[in-house]
C-alpha positions in Angstrom: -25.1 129.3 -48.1 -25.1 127.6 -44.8 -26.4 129.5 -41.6 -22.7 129.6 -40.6 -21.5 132.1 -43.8 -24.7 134.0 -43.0 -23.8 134.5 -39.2 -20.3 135.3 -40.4 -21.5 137.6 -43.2 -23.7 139.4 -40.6 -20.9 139.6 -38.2 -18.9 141.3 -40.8 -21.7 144.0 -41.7 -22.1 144.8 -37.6 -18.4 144.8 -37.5 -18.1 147.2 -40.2 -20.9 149.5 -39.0 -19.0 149.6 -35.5 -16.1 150.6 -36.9 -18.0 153.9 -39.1 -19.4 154.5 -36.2 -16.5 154.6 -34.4 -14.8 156.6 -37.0 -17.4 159.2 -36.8 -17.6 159.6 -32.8 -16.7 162.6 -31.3 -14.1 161.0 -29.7 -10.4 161.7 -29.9 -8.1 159.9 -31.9 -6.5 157.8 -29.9 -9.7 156.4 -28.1 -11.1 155.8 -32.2 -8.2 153.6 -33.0 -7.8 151.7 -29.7 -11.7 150.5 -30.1 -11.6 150.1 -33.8 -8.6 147.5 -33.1 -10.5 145.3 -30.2 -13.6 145.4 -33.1 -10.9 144.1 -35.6 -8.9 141.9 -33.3 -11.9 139.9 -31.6 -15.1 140.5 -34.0 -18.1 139.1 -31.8 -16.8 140.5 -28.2 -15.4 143.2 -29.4 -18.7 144.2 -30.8 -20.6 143.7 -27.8 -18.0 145.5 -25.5 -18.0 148.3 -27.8 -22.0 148.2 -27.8 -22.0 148.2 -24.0 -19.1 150.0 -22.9 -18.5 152.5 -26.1 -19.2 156.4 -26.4 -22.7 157.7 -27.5 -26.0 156.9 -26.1 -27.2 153.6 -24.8 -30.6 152.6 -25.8 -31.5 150.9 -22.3 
């Protein structure tokens, strides 16, 4: 494996746990599936803007 599949593989495990966690929010339904689409539809800024911007508590 090449550090490029091991970036992507890790994108795909942060991706995945964005989307649970998404899943599991409190938020209503429609809010869950337009942010689990931007995490599908761009996987590396969708991420961050859901990590920035998303519901829950911010660590900073």
């Amino acid at each position: 494996m090449d550090l490029t599949s091991i970036g992507s593989v890790l994108l795909l495990i942060a991706d995945i746990y964005a989307i649970v966690m998404i899943l599991q929010s409190s938020e209503d339904m429609l809010k869950k599936i337009l942010w689990s689409i931007v995490v599908i539809v761009l996987p590396l800024i969708g991420l961050i803007v859901w990590y920035l911007a998303g519901p829950g508590k911010k660590p900073f």
